[in-house]
C-alpha positions in Angstrom: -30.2 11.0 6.9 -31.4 7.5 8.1 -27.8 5.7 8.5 -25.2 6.2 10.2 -22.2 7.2 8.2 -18.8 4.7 10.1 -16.3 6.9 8.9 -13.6 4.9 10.5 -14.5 2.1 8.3 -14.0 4.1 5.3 -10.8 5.6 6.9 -9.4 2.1 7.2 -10.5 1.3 4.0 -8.6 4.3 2.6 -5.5 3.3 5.0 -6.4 6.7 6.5 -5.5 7.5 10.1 -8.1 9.8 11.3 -7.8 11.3 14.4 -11.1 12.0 16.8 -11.6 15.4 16.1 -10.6 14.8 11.8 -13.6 12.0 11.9 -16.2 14.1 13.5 -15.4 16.8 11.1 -15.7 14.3 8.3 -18.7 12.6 9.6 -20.1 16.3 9.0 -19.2 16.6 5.6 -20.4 13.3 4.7 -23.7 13.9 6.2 -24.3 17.2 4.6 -23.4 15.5 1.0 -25.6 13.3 1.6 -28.7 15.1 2.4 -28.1 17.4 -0.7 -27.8 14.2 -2.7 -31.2 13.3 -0.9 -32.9 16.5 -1.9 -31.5 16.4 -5.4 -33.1 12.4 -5.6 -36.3 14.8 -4.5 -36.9 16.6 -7.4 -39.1 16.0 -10.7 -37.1 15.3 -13.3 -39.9 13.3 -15.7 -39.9 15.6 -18.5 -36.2 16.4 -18.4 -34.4 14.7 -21.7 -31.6 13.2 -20.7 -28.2 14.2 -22.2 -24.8 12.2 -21.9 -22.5 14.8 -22.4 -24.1 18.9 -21.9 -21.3 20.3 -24.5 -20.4 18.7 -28.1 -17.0 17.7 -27.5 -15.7 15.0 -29.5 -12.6 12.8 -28.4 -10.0 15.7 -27.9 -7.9 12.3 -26.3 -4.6 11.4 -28.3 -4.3 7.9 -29.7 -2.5 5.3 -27.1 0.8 4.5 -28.1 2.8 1.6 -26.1 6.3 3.2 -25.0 8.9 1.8 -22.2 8.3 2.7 -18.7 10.5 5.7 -17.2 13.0 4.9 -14.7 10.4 6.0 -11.8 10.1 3.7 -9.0 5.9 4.5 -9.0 6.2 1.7 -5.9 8.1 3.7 -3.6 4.4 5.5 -1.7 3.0 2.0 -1.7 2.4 0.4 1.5 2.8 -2.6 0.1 4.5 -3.9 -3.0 5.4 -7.0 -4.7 8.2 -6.7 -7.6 6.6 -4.2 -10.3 3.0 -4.3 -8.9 0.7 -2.8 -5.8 0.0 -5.2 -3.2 -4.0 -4.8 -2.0 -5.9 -6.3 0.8 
């Protein structure tokens, strides 16, 4: 791997608090994805057809219908909220 993964930026970015040891472990992880994401961009796949879905499923999804919201205040996790919404940076 070429770059340096800041895993504190993407912590912050997360509004995770990592600690020292939790980011080193992390910065592991991430590195090993990304070298088996580097060895799968590796291989020949010229005569491959490409497929958008491997199985014939259908839309097994029911239809949308509009309904009232349940009493559940959905806010109350946020770290920020304004009225009914999330609040983002």
């Amino acid at each position: 791997m070429s770059d340096k993964i800041d895993t504190q930026k993407i912590a912050k970015l997360a509004r995770l608090k990592l600690t020292a040891t939790e980011s080193e472990k992390l910065d592991g992880y991430l590195e090993q994805i990304i070298d088996y994401i580097d060895q799968l961009n590796q291989l020949d796949t010229s005569n491959v057809q490409p497929t958008s879905n491997v199985i014939p499923a259908h839309n097994i999804f029911r239809d949308d219908e509009a309904s009232e919201s349940k009493n559940v205040d959905y806010l109350t996790g946020a770290p920020s909220s304004n009225k009914r919404h999330y609040e983002v940076p």
